[in-house]
N, C-alpha and C positions, 0 to 999 in steps of 0.2 A: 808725508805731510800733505802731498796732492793728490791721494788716491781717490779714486770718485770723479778728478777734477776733469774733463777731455782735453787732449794735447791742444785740440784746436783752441778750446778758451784760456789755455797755459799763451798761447803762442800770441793771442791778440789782446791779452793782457800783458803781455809782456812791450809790444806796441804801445800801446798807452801808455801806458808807463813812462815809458821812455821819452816819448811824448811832449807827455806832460810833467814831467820830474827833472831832476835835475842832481837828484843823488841816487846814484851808481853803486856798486848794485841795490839791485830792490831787495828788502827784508820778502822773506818765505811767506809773512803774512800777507804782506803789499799784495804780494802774486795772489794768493791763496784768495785772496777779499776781489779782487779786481777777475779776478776768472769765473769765481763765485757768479758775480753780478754779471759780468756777460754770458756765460751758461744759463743762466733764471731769467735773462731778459728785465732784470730788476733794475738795468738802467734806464727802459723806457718806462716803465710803472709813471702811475702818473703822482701827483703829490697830491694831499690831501684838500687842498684850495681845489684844483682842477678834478676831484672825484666830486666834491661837494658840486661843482658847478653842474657837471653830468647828472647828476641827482636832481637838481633844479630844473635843470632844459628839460627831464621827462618825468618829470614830477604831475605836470597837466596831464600826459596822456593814463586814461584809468587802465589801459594794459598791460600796462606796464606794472611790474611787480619786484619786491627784495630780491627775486629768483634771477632776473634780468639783468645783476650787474654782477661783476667779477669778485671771487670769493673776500677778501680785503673790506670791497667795499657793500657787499651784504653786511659780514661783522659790525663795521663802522655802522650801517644805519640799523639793526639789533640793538646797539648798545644804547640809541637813541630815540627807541619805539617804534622804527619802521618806514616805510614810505607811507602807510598808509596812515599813521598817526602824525607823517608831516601836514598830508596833503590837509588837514582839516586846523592847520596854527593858522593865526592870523598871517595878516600878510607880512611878503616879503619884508618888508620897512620894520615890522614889530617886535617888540622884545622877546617873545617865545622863537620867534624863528630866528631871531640871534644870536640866542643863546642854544639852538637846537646846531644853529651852523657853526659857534665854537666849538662843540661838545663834537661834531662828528671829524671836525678836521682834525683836533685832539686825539680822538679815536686813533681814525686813519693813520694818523702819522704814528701812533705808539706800535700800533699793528704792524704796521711795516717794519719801525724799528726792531720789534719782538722776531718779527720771521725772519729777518737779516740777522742779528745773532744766534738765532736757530742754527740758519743757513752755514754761518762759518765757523760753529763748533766743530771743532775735529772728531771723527766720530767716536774715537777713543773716551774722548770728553764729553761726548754726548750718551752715550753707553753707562759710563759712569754718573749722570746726574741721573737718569731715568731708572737705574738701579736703585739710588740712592732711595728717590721718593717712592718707587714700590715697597723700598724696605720704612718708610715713615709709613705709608697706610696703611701694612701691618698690623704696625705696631697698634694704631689708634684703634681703640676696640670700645663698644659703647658700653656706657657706663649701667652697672645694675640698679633694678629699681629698687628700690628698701623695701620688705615687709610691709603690708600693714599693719599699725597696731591697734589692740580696742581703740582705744583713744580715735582712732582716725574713723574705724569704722563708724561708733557715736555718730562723728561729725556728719560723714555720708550719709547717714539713715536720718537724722534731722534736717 
């Protein structure tokens, strides 16, 4: 159930833990999630308030580009048209950019969420859902176009 995980994030997750808990021993997951995120460094990640804020401070400079910020927070501004579709809302104060700065910290934080359960499916369980949905696109096959009939051509030709 720890395979993939290195001893060393087994060991200073087990630190933590300890730590900070108070019930003895840790569940397989505790560890499992806790070694997770110090192996990925996804305890320093920043939160989605604090990526929006990054986004803002270099928002002025025109060199700055979607390419320029960490994969997370490219998606989050994608989802929201871009930097360069920020830099041209009204100002800070106005409702387009208030409602551009919900939508991205919304993002962000789903995004992460989404990669953090990625992250601590056991690969057994991940194996099996990625089979699963290769065997739905399969299946889905597009649908055939009917025949024309006179009737239809008629209509075409007038």
């Amino acid at each position: 159930m720890t395979d993939g995980i290195p001893d060393e994030a087994l060991l200073a997750a087990t630190y933590k833990i300890v730590s900070e808990n108070d019930n003895w021993p840790p569940t397989i997951g505790m560890l499992r999630t806790t070694a997770l995120a110090i192996a990925t460094g996804s305890l320093a990640h920043p939160t989605g308030i604090e990526a929006w804020e990054r986004v803002v401070k270099t928002m002025v400079d025109l060199d700055v580009s979607d390419n320029d910020f960490g994969p997370r927070t490219q998606r989050a501004l994608k989802m929201i048209g871009g930097l360069h579709a920020l830099r041209y809302t009204e100002s800070e104060s106005g409702a387009r950019f208030q409602t551009d700065r919900a939508l991205f910290i919304k993002a962000f934080d789903t995004i992460v969420q989404r990669d953090k359960e990625q992250r601590e499916l056991l690969p057994l369980v991940r194996d099996f859902i990625n089979a699963v949905i290769r065997e739905k696109s399969q299946e889905i096959k597009t649908p055939e176009l009917p025949e024309a009939s006179e009737k239809q051509d008629d209509i075409i030709e007038n």
